[in-house]
N, CA, C and O atoms as a MOPAC input file, in Angstrom:
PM7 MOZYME 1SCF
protein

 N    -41.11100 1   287.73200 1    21.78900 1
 C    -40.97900 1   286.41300 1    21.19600 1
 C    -41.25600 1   286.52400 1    19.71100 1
 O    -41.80400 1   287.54500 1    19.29300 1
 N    -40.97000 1   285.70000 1    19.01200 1
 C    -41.25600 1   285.79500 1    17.57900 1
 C    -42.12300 1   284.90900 1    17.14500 1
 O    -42.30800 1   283.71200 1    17.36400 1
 N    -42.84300 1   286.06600 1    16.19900 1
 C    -44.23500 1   285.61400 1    15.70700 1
 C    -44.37500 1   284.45900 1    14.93200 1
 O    -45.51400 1   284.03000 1    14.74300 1
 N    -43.24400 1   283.78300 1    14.36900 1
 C    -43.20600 1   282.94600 1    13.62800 1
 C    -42.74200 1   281.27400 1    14.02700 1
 O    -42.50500 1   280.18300 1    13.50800 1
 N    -42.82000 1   282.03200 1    15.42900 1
 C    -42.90600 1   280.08100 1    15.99300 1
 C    -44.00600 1   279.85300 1    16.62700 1
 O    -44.34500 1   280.31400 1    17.71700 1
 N    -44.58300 1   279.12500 1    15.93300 1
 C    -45.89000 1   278.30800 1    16.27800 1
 C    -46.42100 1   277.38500 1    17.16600 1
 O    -46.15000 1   276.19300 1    17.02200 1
 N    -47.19800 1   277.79700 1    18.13700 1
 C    -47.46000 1   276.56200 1    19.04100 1
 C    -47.41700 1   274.88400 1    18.55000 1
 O    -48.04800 1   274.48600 1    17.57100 1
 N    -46.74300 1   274.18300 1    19.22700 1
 C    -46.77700 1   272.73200 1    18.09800 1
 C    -47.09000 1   271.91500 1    19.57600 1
 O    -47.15800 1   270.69400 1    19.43500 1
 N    -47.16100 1   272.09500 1    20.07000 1
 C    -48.10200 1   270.99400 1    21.41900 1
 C    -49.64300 1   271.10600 1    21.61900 1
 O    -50.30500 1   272.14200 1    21.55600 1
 N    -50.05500 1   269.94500 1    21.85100 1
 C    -51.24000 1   269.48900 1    21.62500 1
 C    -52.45200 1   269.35400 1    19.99700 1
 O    -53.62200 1   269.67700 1    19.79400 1
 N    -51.67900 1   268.90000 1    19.39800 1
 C    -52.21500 1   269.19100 1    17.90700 1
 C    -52.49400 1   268.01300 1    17.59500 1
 O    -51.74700 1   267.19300 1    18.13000 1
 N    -53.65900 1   267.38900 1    16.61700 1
 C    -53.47100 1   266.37600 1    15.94400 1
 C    -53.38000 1   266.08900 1    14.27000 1
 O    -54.44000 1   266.22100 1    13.65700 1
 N    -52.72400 1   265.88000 1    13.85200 1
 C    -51.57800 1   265.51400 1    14.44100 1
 C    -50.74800 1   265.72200 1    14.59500 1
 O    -50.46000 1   266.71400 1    13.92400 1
 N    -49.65500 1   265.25900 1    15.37800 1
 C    -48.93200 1   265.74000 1    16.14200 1
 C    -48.26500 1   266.40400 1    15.35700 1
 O    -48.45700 1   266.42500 1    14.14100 1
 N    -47.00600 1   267.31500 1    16.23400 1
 C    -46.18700 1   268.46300 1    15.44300 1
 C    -44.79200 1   267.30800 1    15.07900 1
 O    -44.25000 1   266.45500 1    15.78100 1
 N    -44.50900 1   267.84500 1    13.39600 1
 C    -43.21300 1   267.05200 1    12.57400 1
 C    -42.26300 1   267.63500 1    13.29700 1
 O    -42.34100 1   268.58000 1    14.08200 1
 N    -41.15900 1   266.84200 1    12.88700 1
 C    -39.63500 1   267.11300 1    12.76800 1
 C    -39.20900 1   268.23800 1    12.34800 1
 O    -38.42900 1   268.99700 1    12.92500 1
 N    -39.92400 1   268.42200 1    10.90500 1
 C    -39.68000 1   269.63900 1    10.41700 1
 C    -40.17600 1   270.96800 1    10.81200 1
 O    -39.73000 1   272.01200 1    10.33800 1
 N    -41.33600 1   270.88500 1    11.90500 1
 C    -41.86400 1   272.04200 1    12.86000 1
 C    -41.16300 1   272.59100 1    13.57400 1
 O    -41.10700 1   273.81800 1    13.66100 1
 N    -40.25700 1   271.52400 1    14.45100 1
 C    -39.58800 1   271.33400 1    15.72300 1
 C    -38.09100 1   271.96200 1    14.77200 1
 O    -37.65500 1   273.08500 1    15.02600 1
 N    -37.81600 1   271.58900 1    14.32200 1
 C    -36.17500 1   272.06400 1    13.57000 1
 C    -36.45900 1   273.40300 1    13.28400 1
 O    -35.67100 1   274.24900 1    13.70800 1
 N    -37.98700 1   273.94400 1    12.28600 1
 C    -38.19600 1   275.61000 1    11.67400 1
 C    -37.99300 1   276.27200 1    12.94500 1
 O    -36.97800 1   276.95800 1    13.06700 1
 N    -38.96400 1   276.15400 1    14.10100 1
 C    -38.86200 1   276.32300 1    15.34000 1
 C    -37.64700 1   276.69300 1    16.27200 1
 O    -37.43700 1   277.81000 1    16.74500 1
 N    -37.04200 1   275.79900 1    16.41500 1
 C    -35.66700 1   276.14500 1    17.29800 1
 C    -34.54800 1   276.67500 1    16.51700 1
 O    -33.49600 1   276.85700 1    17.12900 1
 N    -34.61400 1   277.06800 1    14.75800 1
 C    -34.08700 1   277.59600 1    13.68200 1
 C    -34.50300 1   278.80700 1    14.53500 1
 O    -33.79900 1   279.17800 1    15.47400 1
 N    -35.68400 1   279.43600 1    14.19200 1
 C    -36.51500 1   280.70100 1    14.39600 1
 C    -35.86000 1   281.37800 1    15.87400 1
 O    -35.42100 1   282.50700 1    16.09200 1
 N    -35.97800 1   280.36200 1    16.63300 1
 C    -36.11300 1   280.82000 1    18.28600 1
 C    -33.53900 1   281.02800 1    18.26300 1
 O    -32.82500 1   281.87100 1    18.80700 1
 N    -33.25700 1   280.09200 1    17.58800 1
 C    -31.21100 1   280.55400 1    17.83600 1
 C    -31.33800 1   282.11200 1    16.62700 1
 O    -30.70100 1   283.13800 1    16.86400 1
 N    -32.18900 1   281.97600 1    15.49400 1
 C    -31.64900 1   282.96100 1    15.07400 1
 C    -32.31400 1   284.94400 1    15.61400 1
 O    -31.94200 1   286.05100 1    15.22300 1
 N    -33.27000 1   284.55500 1    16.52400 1
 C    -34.17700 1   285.65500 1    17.33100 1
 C    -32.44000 1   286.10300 1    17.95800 1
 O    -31.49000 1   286.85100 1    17.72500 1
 N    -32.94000 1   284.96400 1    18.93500 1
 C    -31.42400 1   285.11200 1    20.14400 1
 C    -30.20600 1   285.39500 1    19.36600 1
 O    -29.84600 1   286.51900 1    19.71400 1
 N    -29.35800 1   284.90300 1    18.44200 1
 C    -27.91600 1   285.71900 1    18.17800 1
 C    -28.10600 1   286.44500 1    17.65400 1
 O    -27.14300 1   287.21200 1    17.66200 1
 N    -29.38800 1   287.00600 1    16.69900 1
 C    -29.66300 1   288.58100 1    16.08500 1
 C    -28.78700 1   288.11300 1    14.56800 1
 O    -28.11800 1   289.00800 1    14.05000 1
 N    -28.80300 1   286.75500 1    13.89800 1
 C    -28.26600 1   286.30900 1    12.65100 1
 C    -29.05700 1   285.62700 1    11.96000 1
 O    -29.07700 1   284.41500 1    12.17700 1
 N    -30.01900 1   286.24000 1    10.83500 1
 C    -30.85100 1   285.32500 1     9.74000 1
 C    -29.46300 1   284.33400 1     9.21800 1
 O    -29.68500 1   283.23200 1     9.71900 1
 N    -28.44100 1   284.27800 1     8.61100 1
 C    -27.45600 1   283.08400 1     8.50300 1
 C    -26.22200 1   283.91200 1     9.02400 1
 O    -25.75500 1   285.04600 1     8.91400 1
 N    -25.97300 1   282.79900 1     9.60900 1
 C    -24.67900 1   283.59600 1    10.32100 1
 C    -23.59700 1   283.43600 1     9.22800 1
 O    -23.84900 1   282.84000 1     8.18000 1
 N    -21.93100 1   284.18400 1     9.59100 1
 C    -20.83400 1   283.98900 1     8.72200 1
 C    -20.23700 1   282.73300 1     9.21200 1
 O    -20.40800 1   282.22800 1    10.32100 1
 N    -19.35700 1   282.19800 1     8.03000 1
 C    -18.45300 1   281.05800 1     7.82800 1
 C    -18.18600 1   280.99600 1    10.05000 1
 O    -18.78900 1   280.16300 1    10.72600 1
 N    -17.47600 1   281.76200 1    10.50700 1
 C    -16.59600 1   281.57000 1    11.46700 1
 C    -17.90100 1   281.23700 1    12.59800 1
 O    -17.58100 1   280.64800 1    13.63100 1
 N    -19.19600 1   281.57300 1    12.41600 1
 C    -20.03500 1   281.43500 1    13.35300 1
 C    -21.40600 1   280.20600 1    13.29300 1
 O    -22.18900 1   279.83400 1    14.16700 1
 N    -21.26200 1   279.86100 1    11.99000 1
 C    -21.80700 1   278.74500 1    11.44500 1
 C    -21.63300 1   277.09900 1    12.41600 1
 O    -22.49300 1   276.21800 1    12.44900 1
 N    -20.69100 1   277.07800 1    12.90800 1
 C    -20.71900 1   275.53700 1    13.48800 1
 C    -21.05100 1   275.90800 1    14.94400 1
 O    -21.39300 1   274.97000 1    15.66300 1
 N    -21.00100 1   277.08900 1    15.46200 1
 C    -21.58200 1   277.48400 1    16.70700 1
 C    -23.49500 1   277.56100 1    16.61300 1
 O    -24.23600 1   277.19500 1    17.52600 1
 N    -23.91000 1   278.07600 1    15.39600 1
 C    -25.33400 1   278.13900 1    15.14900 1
 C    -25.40900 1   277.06500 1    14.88200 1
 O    -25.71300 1   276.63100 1    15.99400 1
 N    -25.37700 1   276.24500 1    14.27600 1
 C    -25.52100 1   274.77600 1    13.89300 1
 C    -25.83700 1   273.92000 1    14.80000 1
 O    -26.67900 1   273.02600 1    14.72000 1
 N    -25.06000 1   274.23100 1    15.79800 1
 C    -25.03700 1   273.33100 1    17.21600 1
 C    -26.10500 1   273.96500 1    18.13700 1
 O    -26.73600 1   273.09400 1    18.73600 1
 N    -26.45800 1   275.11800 1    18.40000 1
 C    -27.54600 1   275.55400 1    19.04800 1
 C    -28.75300 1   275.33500 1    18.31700 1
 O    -29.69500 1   275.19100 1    19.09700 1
 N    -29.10300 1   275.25100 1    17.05200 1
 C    -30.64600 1   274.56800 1    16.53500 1
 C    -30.84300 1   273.41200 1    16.65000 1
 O    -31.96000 1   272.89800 1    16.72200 1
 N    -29.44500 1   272.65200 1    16.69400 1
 C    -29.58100 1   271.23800 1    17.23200 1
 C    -30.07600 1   270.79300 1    18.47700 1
 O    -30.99200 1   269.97100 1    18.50100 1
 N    -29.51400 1   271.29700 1    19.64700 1
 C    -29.40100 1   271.50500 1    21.10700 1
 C    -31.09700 1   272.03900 1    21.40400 1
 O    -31.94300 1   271.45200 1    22.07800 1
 N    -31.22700 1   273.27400 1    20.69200 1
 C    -33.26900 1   273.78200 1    21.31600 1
 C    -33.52300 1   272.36400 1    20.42900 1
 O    -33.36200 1   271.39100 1    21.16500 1
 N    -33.80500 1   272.06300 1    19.32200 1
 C    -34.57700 1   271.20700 1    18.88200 1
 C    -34.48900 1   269.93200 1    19.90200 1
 O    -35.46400 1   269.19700 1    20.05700 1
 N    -33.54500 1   269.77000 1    20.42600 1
 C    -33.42700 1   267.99100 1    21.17200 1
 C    -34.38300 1   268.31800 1    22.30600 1
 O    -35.21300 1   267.51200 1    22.72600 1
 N    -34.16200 1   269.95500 1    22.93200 1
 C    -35.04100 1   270.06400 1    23.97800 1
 C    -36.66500 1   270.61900 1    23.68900 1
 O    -37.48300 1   270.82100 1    24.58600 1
 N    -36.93000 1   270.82100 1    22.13100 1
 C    -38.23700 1   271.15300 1    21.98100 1
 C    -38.90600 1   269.62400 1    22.48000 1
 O    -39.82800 1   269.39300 1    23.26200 1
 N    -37.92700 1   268.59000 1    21.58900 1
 C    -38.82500 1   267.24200 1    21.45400 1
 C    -38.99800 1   267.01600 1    22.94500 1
 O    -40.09500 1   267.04600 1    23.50200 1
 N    -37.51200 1   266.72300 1    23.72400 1
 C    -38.11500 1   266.18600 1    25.16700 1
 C    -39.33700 1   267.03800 1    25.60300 1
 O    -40.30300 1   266.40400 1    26.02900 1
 N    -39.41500 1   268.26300 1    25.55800 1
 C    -40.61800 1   269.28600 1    26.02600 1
 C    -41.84200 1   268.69700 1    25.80500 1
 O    -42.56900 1   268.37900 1    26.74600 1
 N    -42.19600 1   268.48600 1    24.43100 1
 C    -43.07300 1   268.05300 1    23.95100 1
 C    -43.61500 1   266.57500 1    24.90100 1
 O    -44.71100 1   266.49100 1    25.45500 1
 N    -42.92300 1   265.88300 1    24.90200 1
 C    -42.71900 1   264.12300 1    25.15100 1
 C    -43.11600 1   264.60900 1    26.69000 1
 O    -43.72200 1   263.72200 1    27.29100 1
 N    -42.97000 1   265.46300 1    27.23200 1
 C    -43.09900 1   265.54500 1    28.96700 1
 C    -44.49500 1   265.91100 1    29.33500 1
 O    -45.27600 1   265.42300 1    30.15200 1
 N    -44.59400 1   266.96300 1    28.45700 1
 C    -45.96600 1   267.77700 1    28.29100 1
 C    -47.60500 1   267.10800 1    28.92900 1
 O    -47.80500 1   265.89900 1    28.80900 1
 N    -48.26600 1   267.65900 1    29.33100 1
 C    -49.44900 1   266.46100 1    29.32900 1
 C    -50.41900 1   267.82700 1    29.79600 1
 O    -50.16600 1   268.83700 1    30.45300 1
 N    -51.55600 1   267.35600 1    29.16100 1
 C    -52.88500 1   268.04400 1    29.28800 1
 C    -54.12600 1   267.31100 1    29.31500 1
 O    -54.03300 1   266.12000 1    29.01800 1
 N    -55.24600 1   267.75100 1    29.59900 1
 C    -56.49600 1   267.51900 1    29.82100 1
 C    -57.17900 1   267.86000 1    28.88800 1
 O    -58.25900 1   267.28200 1    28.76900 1
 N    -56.89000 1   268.67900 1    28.11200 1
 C    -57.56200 1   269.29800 1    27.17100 1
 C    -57.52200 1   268.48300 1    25.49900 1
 O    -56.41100 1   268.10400 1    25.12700 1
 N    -58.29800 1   268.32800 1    24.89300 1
 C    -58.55500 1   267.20300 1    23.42400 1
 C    -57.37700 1   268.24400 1    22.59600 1
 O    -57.19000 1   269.44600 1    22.78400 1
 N    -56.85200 1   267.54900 1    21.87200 1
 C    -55.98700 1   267.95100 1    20.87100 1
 C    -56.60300 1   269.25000 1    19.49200 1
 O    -57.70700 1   269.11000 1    18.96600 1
 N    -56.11900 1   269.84200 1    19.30500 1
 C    -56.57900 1   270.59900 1    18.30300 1
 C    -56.06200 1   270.28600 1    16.73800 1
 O    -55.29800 1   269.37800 1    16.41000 1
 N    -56.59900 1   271.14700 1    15.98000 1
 C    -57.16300 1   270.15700 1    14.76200 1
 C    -56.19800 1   271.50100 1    13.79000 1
 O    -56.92000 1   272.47400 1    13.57300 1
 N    -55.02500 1   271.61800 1    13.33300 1
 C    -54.83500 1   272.26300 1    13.00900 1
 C    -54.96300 1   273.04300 1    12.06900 1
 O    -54.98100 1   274.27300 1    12.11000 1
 N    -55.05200 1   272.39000 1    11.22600 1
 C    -56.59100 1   272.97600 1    10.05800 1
 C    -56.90900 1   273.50400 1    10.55400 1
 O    -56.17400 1   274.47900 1    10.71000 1
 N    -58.10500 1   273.55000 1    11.27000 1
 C    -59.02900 1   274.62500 1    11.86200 1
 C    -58.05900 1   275.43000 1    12.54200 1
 O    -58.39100 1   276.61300 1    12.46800 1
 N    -57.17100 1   275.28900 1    13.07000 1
 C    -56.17800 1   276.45200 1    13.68500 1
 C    -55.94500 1   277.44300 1    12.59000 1
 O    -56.08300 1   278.65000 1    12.78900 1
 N    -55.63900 1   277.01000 1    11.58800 1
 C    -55.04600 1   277.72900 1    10.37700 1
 C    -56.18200 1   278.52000 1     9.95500 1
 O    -56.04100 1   279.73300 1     9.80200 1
 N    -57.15800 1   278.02200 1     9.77800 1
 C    -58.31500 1   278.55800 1     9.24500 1
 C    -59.01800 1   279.70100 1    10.17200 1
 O    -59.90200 1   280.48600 1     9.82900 1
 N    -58.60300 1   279.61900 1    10.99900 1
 C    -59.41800 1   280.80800 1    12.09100 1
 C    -57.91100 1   281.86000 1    12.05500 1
 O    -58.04900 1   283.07500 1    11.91200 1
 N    -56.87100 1   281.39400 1    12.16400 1
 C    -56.12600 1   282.38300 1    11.81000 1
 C    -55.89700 1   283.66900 1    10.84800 1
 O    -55.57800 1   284.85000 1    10.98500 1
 N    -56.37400 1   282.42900 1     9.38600 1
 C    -56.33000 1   283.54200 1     8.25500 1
 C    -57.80300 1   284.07400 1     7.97700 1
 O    -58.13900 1   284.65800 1     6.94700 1
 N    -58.53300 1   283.81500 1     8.93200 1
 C    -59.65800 1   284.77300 1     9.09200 1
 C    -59.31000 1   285.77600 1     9.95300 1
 O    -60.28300 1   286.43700 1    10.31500 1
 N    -58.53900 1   286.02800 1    10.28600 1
 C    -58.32600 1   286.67900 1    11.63200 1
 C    -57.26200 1   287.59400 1    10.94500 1
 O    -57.21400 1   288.75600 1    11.35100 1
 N    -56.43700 1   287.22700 1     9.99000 1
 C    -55.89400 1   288.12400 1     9.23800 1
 C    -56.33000 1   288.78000 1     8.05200 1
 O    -55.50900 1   289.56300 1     7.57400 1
 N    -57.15600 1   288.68600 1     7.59900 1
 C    -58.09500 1   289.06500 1     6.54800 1
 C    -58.93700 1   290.22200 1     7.39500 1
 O    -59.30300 1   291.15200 1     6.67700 1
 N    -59.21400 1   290.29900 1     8.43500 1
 C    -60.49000 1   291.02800 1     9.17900 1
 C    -58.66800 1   292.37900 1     9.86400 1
 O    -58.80600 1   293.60200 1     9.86600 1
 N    -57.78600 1   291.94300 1    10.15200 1
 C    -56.71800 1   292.21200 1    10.33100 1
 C    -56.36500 1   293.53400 1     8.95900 1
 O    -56.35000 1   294.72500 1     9.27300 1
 N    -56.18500 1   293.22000 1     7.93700 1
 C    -55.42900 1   293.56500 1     7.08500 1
 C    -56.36500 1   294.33100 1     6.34500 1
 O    -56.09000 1   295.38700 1     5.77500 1
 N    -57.75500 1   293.64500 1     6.36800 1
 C    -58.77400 1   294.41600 1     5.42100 1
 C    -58.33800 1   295.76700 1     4.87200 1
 O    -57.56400 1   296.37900 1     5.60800 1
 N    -58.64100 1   296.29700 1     3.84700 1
 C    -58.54300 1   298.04000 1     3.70300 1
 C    -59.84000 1   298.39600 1     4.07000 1
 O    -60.73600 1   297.59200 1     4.33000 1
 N    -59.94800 1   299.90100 1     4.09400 1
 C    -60.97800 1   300.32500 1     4.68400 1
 C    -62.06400 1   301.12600 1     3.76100 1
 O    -63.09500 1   301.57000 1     4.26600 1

């Protein structure tokens, strides 16, 4: 899976439009193996970031947990501690 799509359920607040679009961007261009596709393949990619994104949102909207929402800030922040201890030199 690729590292660069981000959990966006259960957050407060909630995950944007613009999460959900980077997201199902990230997840059509993993799958056809095209950072931008050419002219002739463009309205075929176009239509598949459209298509995951309609089904990230319903996903989202269905979703349900028990668990309190997380604070994403603090998500972020334990992350880039986590990459710092990660990357350190030695």
């Amino acid at each position: 899976m690729c590292r660069n799509i981000k959990t966006l359920f259960n957050f407060e607040p909630p995950a944007t439009s613009n999460e959900m679009r980077d997201a199902s961007l990230q997840f059509v261009r993993k799958i056809s193996g095209y950072t931008h596709p050419s002219k002739a393949n463009e309205a075929a990619f176009e239509a598949a970031v459209e298509d995951v994104e309609q089904i990230v949102r319903r996903l989202l909207k269905m979703l349900d947990t028990n668990a309190p929402p997380r604070d994403r800030d603090v998500v972020v922040a334990k992350a880039r501690e986590r990459a710092k201890e990660r990357y350190a030199r030695p």
